[in-house]
C-alpha positions in Angstrom: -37.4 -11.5 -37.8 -39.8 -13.8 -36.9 -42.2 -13.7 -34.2 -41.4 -16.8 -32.2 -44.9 -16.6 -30.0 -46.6 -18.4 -33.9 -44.6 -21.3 -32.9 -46.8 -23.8 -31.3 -46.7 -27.1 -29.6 -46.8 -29.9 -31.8 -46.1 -27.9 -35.1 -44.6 -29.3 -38.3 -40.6 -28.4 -38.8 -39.2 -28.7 -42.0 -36.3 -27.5 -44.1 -36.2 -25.2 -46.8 -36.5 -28.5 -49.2 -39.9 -29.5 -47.2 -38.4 -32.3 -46.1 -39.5 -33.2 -42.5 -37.2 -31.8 -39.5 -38.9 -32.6 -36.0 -42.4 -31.6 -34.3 -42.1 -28.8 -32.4 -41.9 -29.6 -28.0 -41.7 -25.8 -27.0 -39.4 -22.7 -27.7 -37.1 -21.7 -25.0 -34.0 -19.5 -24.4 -33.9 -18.8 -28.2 -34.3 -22.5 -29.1 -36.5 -24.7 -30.8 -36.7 -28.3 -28.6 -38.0 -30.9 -30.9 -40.0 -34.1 -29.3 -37.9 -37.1 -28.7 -41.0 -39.3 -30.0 -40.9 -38.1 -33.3 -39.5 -40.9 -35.9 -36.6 -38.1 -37.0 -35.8 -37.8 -33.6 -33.7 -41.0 -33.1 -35.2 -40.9 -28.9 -33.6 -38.0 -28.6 -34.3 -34.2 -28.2 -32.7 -32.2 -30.7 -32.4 -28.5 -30.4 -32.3 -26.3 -33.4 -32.0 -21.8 -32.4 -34.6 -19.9 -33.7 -32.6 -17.6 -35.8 -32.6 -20.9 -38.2 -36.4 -19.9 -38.6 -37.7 -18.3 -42.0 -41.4 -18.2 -41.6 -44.4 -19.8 -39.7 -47.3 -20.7 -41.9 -50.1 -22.3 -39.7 -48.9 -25.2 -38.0 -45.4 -25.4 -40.0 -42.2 -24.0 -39.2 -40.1 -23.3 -42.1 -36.5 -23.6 -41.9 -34.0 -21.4 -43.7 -31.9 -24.2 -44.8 -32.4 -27.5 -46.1 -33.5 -30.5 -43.5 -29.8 -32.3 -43.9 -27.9 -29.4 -43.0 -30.2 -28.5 -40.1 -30.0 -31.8 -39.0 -25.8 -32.1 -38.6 -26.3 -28.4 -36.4 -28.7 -29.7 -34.2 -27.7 -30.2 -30.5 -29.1 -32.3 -28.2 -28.2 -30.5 -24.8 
């Protein structure tokens, strides 16, 4: 389990491929709420849960499955 307090403001998220996810807004309710300005984003906050979360290495949050899958779970409510 990872300890969702390493997961800062403005972090890197990416897949288990490396390829680019989101930036980290801020972790809530057991959710990651990515920043509507990122270019990934479409204008839109996406949502991702933090169970989807393998490891936090500095200023990256690395996901347990690669950035396309992650991306057709995401919610954005």
């Amino acid at each position: 389990m990872v300890d969702v307090s390493q997961i800062k403001e403005h972090a890197d998220v990416v897949g288990s491929d490396g390829a680019h996810v989101g930036t980290v807004d801020h972790v809530d309710k057991g959710e990651i709420k990515l920043t509507k300005k990122d270019a990934a984003a479409g204008g839109l906050h996406h949502f991702i849960p933090v169970d989807f979360v393998q490891s936090v290495e500095g200023n990256t949050v690395r996901l347990d499955r690669p950035a396309e899958e992650v991306k057709r779970e995401w919610s954005t409510s």
